[in-house]
C-alpha positions in Angstrom: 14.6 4.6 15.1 15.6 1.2 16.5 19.6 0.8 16.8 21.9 -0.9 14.5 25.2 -2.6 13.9 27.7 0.2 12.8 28.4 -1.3 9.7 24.1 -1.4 9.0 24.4 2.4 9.7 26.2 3.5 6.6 24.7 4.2 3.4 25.8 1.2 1.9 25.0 -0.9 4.6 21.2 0.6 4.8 21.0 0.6 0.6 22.0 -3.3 0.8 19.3 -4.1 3.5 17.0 -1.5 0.8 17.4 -3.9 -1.7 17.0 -7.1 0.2 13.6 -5.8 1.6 11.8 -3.0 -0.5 12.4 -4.1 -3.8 11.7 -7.7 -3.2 7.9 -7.3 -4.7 8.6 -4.9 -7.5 11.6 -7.0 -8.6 10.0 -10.1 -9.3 7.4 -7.9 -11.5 9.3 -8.9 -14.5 8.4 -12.6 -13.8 4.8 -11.7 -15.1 4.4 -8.7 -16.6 5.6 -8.7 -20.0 3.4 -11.6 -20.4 0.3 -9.8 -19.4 0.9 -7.0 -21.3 0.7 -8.7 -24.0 -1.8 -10.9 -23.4 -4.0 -11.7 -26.4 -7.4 -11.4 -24.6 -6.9 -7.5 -24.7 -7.7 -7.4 -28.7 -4.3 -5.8 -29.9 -2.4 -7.6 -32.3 1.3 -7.7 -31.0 3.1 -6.5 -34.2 6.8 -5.0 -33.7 5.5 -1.4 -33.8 3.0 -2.5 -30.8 5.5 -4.6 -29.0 7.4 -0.8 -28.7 4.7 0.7 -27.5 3.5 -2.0 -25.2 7.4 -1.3 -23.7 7.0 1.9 -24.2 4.0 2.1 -21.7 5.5 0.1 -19.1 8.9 2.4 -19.3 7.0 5.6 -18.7 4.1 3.6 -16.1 7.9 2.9 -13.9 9.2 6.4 -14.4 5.6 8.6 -13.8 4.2 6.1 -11.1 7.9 4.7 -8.9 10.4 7.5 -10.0 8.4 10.9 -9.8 5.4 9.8 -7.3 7.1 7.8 -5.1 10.6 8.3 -5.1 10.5 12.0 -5.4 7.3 13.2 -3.9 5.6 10.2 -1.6 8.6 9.6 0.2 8.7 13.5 1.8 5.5 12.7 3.0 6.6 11.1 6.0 5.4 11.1 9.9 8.2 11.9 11.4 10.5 9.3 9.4 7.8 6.6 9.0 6.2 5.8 6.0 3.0 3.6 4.9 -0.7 4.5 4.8 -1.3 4.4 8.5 1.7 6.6 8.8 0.1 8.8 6.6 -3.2 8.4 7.6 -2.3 9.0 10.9 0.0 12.7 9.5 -3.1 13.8 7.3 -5.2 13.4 10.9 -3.4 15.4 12.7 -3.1 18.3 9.8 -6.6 18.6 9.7 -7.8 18.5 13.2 -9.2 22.0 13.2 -11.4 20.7 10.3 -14.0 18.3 11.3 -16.0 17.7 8.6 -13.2 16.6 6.3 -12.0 14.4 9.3 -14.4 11.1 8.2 -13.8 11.2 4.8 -10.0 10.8 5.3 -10.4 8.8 8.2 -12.7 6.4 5.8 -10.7 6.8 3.1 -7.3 6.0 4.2 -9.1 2.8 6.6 -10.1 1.3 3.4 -6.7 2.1 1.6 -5.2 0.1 4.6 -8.0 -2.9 4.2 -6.5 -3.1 0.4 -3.1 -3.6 1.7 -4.4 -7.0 3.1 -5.3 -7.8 -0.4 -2.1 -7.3 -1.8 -0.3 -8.8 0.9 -2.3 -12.2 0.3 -2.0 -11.8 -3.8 1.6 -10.6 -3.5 3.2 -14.2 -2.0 0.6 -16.4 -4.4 1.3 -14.7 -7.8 5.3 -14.2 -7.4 5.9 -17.8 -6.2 3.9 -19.4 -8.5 5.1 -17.4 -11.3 8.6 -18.6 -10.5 7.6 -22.8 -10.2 6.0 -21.7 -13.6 9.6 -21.8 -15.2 9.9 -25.4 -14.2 7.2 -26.2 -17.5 9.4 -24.6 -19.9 12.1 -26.9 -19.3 9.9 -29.8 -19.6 6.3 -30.8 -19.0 6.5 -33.2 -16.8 6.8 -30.5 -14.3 3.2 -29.4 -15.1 1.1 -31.4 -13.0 3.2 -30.2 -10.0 3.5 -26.6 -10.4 0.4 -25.8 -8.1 1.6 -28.8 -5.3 5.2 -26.8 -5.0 4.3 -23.6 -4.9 1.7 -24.7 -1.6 4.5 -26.4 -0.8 7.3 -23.2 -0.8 4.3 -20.8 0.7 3.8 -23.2 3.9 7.4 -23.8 4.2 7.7 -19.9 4.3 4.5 -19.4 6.6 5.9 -21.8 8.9 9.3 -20.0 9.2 7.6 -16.8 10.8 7.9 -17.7 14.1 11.5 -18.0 14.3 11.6 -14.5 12.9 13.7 -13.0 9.8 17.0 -11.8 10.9 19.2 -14.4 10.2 17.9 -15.2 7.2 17.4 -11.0 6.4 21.3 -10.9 6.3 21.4 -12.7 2.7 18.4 -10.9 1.5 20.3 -8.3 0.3 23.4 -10.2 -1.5 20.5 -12.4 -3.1 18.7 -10.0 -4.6 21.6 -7.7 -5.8 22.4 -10.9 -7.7 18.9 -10.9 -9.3 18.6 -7.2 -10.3 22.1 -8.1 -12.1 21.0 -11.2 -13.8 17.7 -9.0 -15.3 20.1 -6.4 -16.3 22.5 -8.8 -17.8 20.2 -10.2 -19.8 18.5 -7.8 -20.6 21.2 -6.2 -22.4 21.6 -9.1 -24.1 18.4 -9.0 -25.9 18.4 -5.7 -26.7 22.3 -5.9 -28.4 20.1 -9.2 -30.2 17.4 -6.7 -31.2 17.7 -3.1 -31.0 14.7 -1.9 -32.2 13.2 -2.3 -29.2 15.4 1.4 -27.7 12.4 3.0 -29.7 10.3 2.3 -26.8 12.1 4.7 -24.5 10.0 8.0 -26.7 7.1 8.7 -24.7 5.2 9.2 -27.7 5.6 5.5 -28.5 3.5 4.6 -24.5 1.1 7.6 -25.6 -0.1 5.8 -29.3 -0.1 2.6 -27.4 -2.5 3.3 -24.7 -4.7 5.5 -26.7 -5.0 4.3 -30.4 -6.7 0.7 -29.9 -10.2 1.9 -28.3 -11.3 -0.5 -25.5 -7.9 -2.6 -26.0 -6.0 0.3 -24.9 -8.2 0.7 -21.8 -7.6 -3.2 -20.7 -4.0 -3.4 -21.2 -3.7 -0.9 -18.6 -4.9 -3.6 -16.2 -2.0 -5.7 -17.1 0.9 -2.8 -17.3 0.1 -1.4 -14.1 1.6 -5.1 -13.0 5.1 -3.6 -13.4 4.6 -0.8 -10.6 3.2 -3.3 -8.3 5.2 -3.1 -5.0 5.7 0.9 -4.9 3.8 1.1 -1.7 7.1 -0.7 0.0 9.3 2.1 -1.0 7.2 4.2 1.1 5.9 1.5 4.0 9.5 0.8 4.5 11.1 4.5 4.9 11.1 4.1 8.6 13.3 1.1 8.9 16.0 2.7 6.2 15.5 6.3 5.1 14.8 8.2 2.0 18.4 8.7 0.6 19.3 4.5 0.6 15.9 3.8 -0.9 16.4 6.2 -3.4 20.4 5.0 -3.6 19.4 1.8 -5.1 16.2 2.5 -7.1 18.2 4.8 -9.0 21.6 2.9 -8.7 20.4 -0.4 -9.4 16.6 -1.8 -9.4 15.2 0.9 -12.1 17.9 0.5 -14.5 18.0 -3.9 -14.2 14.1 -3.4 -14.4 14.4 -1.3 -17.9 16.8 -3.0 -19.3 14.6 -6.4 -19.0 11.9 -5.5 -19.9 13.3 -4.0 -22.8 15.0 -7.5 -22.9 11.8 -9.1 -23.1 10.5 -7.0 -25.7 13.4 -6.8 -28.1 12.8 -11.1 -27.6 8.9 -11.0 -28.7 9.2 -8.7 -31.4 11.8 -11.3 -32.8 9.7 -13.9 -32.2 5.9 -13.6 -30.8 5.8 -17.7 -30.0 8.2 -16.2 -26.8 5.1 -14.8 -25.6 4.5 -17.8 -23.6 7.2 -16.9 -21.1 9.2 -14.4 -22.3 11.3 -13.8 -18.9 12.8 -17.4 -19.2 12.7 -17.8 -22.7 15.0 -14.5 -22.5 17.8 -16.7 -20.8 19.8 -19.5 -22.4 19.0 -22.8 -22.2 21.3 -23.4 -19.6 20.6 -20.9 -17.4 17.0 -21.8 -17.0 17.0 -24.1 -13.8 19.5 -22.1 -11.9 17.5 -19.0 -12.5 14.4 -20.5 -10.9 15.9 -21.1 -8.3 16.9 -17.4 -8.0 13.5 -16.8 -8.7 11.9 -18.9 -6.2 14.0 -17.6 -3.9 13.5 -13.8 -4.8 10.1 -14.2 -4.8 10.1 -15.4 -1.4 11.9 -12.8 -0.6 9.5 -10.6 -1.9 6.6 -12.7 0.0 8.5 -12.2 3.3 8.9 -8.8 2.5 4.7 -8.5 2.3 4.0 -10.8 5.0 6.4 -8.5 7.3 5.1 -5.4 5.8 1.4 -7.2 6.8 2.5 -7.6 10.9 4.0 -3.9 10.8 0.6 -2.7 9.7 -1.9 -4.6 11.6 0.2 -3.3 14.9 -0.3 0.1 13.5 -3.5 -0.3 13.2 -4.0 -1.9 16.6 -1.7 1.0 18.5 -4.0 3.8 16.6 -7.0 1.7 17.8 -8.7 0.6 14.3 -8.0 -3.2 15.4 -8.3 -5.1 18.4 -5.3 -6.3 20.7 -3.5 -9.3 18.8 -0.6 -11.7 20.5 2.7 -9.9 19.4 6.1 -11.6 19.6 8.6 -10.5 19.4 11.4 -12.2 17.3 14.3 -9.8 17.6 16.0 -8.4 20.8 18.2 -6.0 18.9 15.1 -4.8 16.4 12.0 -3.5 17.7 10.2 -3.6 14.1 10.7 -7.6 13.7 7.6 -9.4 15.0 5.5 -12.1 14.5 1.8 -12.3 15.3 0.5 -16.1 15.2 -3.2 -15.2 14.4 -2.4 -12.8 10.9 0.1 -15.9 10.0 -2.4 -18.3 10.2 -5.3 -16.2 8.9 -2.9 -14.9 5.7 -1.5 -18.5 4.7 -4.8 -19.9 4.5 -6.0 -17.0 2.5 -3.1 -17.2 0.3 -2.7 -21.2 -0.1 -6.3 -20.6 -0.9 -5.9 -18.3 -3.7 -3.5 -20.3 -5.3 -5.8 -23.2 -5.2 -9.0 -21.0 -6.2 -7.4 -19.1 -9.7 -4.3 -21.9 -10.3 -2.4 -19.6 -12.4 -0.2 -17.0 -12.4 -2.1 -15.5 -15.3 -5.5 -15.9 -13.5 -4.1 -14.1 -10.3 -2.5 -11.6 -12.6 -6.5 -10.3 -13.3 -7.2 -10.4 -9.2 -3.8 -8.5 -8.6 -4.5 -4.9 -9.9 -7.2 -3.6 -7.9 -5.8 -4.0 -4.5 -2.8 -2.1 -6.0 -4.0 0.6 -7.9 -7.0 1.2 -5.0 -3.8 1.5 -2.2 -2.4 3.8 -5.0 -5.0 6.0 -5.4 -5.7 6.5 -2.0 -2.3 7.4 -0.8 -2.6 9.8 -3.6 -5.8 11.7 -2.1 -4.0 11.2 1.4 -0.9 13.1 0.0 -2.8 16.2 -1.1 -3.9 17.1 3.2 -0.2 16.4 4.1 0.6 19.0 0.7 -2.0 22.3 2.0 -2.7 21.4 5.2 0.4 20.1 6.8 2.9 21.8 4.6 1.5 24.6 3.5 1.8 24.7 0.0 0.0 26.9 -2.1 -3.7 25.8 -3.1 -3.0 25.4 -6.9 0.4 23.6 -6.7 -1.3 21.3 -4.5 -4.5 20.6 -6.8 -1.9 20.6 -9.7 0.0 17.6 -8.1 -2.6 15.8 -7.0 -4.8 15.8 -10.2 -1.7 15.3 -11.8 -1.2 11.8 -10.6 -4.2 11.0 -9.4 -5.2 11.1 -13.2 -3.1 8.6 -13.9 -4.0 6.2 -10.7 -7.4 6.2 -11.8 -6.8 5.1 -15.2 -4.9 2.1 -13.8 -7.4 1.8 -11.0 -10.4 2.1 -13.6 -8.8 -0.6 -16.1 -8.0 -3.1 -13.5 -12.0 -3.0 -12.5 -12.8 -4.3 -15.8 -10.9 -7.3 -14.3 -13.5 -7.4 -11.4 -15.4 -11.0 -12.7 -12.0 -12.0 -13.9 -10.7 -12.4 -10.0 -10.9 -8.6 -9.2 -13.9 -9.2 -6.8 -11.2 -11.4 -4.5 -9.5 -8.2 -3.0 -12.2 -6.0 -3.1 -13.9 -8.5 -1.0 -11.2 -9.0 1.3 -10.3 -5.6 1.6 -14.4 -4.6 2.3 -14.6 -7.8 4.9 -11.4 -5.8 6.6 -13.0 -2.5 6.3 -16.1 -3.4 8.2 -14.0 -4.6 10.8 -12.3 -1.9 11.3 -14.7 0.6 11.3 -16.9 -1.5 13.4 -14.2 -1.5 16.1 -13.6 1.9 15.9 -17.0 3.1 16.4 -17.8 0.5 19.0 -14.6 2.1 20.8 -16.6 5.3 20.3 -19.8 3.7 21.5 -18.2 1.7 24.7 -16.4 4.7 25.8 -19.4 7.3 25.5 -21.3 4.9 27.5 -18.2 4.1 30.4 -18.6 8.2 30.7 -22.4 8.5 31.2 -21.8 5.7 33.9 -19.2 7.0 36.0 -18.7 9.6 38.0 -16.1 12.9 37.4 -12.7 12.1 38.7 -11.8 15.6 40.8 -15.2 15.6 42.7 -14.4 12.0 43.9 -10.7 12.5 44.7 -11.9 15.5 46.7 -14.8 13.3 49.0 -12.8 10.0 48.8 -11.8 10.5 52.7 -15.1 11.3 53.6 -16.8 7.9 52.2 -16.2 5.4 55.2 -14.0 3.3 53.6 -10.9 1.1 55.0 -7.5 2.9 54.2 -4.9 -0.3 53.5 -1.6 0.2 52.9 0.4 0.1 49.2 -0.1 1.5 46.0 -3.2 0.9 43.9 -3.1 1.4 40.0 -6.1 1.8 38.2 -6.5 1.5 34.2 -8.5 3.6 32.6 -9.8 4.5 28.9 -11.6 8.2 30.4 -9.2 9.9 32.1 -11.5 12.1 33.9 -13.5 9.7 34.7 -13.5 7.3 37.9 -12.6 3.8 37.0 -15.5 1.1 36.9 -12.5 -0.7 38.8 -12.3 1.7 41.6 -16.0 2.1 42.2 -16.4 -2.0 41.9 -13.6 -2.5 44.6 -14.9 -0.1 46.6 -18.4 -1.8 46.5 -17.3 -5.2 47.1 -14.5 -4.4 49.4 -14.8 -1.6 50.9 -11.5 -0.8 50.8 -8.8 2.1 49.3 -5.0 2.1 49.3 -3.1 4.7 50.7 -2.2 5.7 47.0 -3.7 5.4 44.4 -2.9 6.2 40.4 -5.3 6.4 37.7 -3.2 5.6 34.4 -4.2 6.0 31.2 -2.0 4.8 28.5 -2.5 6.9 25.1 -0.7 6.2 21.4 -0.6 9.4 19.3 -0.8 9.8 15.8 3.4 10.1 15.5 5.5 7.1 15.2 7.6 7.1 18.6 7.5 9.3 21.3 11.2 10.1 23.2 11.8 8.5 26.1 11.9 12.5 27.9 8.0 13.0 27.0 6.6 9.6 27.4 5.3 9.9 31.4 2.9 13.4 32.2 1.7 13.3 36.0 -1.0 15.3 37.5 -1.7 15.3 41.2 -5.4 15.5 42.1 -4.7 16.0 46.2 -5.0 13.0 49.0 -2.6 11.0 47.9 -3.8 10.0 44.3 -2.2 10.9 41.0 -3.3 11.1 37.2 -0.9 9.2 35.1 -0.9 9.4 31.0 1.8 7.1 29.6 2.1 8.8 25.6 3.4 6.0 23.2 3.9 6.3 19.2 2.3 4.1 16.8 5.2 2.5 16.2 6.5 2.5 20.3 6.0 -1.3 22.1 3.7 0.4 25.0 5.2 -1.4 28.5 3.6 -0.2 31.6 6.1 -2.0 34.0 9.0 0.0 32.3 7.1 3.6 32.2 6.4 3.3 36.4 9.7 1.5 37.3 12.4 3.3 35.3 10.8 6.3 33.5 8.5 7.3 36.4 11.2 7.3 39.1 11.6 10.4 40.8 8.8 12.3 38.5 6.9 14.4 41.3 8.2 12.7 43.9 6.9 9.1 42.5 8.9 6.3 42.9 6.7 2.8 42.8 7.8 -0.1 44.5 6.0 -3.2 42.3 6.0 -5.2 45.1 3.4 -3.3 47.0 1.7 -2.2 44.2 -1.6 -3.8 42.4 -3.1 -3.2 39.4 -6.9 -3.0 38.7 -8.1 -3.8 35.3 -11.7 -3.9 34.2 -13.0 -6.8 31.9 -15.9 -5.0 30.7 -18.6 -7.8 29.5 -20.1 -5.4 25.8 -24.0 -7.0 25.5 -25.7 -5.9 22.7 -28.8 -4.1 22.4 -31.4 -3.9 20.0 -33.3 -1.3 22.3 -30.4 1.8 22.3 -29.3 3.5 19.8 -25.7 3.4 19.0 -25.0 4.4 15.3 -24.5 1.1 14.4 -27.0 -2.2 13.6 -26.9 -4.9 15.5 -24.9 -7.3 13.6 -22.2 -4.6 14.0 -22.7 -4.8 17.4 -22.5 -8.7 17.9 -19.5 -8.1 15.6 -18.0 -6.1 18.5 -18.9 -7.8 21.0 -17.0 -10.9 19.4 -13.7 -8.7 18.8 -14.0 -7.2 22.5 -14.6 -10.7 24.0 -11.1 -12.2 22.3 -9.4 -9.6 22.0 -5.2 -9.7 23.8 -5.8 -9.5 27.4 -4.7 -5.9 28.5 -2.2 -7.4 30.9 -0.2 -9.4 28.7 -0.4 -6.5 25.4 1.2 -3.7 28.5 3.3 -5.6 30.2 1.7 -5.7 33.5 3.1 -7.9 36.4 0.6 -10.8 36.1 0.9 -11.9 40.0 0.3 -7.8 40.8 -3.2 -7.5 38.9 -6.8 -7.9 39.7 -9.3 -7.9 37.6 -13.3 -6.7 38.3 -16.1 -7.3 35.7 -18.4 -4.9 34.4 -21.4 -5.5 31.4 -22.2 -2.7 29.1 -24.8 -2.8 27.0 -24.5 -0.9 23.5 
């Protein structure tokens, strides 16, 4: 885990920076959700005894879904301290190695729970913010021809900010939003002491008549309820950068109880008066605390925009280190924090797909039926994830395990199920993003397969050519030669191309390999392995985590030195990289068709040049061309 300032250390300190960034998304739930809920279009007719069961429903959807799922079991699922569905992809992997055939289906399943992630993160920034410009047309309705132009307006501004990275601004995150969990609690209470009724809502018997006593209304509301949860997968994605104990310090301490008591608010408001249902969260507040809390709004829901969008870069570079993305530029905005970065080409990519959602469905309401099944899909995955890290990785007992998982995968599934009714109402937006993402990544993983099966049948074994190098004629020259290479035990398409053109080999020569395994960081102590192969040449692996920055100039410089015998003098050392040219072709076959294999051609060809994404001395490197044909 990266360093921090003492005073970020502490409990407190971590449980403020908790609030500021995890609970950004499911805080501004309460903007929408009532709303929803009680939408009309589901058929039931909101009388007081179903406005306590509405509440009722989203009560118990918090407690079964954030509290016992997440909070208490999802959260002990970790890899090694890091959390998030490439985490835990990447943990249920390695628990079932020794099992191959279950090995595609997770690998599949948890590839396209990540590919959903990308539709929340472009649904999450579009529904919050312009749910919170919304409050500008209960005021007055002048506002109304200019909801959609601000809210475009706020998402550039905050797309545009990325690049100058979130740590300033991250120190008030957590101030801002301890002020907004307190004004939903506040007035919250306030509603409830105005109607008390409404306390009905906390029997679970109440949630159960609700969702089961209206036929197919009952089955569509849970499209709209599930609205309240939305934003769980933080708790978990986040774990890494603050713990388990300060995430669950303030969900229990503060967020769940603001989040209860407004939304028990809202529904002690509409079953007073069922004209409120056209915006109950600001109808809730006084008239003169309307303007001043949408501008706490606004800004909470950027918060909880920045919080996706940063949630977005961490997993793309997951994805990239565990190689189910090509390289991407990185920056990085933070010399003190390793996990704040900023990666131009998602930015641009994710504020034109979410400027263009907001454009496409123009409502809060509209992107309210889009929203679920991104959610609910992530949800239900992570669930199915959970139970290999349960038997497999654990070692719990068979039916425990089952018992857990049915358990709550029952209940994803009813929320995943409802929300596809939704599918022609907007649904088909992330299911279509997320299946665009999932071909992508599945095509770069198998054409990774493909490319490297076929680098292997073209080269030769690395120990018989070590072994014969001194006997092949060719010039010794003085200095260090580093050669990079995906297949180990394999000679370089580098090597043998200098050697053809040049005739030429260094007095040393290292073959590195640089490998990221399936845990988040690997110590500094375990990072470097080195294997001499005799005459003078030496097998490097550099091991990296998931979640490590991989920097080749730092692993032979400082990490290297005096690791058998090695110490490397960059100055007389060069680097040989090579650009392997991927043709396709029609004529082999390869496991995939051929638009799959254009497709990877296209990734391979502008993909982060290995130099740059390693850190490799530029001036030191030289690069030799290969084509491949897959």
């Amino acid at each position: 885990m990266p360093q921090r300032h003492h005073i970020k250390e502490t409990s407190a300190g971590l449980t403020l920076l908790a609030l500021g960034i995890v609970y950004g998304d499911i805080g501004t739930s309460p903007l929408y959700a009532i709303r929803e809920t009680f939408n009309p279009a589901h058929g039931i007719v909101p009388t007081v005894q179903n406005i306590i069961g509405g509440i009722s429903a989203v009560f118990w959807a918090i407690m079964i879904v954030v509290s016992l799922k997440y909070v208490g079991l999802i959260l002990r699922a970790n890899n090694r301290g890091e959390g998030g569905i490439m985490a835990l992809l990447a943990l249920a992997q390695s628990s079932i190695k020794d099992r191959a055939r279950l090995l595609p289906v997770v690998v599949c399943a948890g590839i396209f729970g990540a590919a959903l992630f990308y539709g929340d993160a472009v649904l999450t920034p579009a529904i919050s913010v312009v749910s919170a410009v919304e409050g500008l047309e209960i005021g007055t309705s002048v506002f109304k021809p200019y909801i959609l132009p601000i809210s475009v307006a706020v998402i550039a501004m905050l797309f545009l900010f990325q690049r100058y990275g979130t740590a300033l601004i991250g120190t008030f995150f957590g101030p801002v939003m301890i002020l907004w969990f307190l004004s939903l609690g506040a007035v919250g209470i306030h509603g409830i002491m105005a109607n008390p009724v409404i306390l009905h809502a906390l029997n679970p018997l109440h949630a159960f008549h609700f969702v089961t006593a209206h036929g197919v209304g009952s089955f569509l509301v849970l499209g709209a309820v599930l609205l309240v949860f939305t934003g769980a997968e933080a708790l978990y994605a986040d774990m890494g950068h603050f713990g388990k104990r300060p995430i669950r310090i303030a969900w229990f301490g503060l967020v769940f109880p603001s989040l209860a008591l407004n939304y028990l608010g809202q529904g002690a408001l509409l079953a007073s008066d069922i004209k409120t249902l056209e915006n109950p969260f600001y109808l809730l507040f006084p008239s003169w605390a309307l303007y001043p809390m949408i501008v706490l709004a606004t800004m909470a829901t950027i918060i909880a925009s920045q919080a996706t969008i940063s949630g977005t870069y961490s997993l793309t570079k997951q994805a990239i280190q565990l190689g189910f993305l090509p390289r991407m530029n990185i920056s990085h905005t933070s010399a003190k924090t390793i996990g704040q970065i900023y990666m131009p080409g998602v930015t641009i990519a994710l504020a034109a797909l979410v400027i263009g959602a907001v454009l496409l469905f123009g409502s809060s309401s509209n992107l309210a039926g889009a929203y679920g099944i991104s959610v609910t899909g992530t949800m239900l995955i992570t669930t199915f994830l959970t139970f290999f890290v349960l038997r497999f990785a654990w070692g719990y007992n068979l039916f425990v395990c089952v018992l857990t998982t049915a358990f709550f995968m029952t209940v994803d599934l009813a929320f995943f199920s409802s929300s596809l009714a939704k599918v022609l109402e907007g649904g088909w937006f992330p299911l279509t993003l997320g299946a665009v993402v999932f071909v992508i990544m599945m095509t770069w993983r198998r054409g990774r397969e493909i490319l490297y099966d076929r680098l292997r049948d073209s080269s030769k074994p690395l120990h018989g050519f070590v072994k014969n190098m001194n006997h092949m004629g060719a010039v010794h020259i003085d200095g260090t030669a580093v050669f990079l290479t995906r297949t180990p035990d394999m000679v370089p398409h580098a090597l043998l191309s200098n050697l053809n053109h040049n005739k030429a080999l260094h007095d040393r020569n290292i073959f590195l390999t640089v490998e990221i395994e399936e845990i988040p960081r690997v110590p500094f102590n375990k990072r470097v392995t080195v294997e001499p192969l005799g005459n003078n040449c030496f097998r490097i692996i550099l091991h990296y985590g998931f979640k490590n920055r991989p920097d080749v100039t730092k692993a032979l410089t400082e990490e290297l030195a005096g690791n058998n015998g090695l110490t490397i003098d960059m100055a007389e050392t060069s680097f040989f990289l090579s650009r392997d040219v991927v043709i396709p072709s029609e004529t082999l076959l390869t496991g995939m068709s051929f638009w799959r294999d254009r497709l990877f051609e296209t990734m391979i060809r502008n993909q982060k040049n290995a130099v740059e994404y390693f850190n490799i001395p530029v001036n030191r490197v030289v690069e030799l061309g290969s084509q491949i044909e897959i």
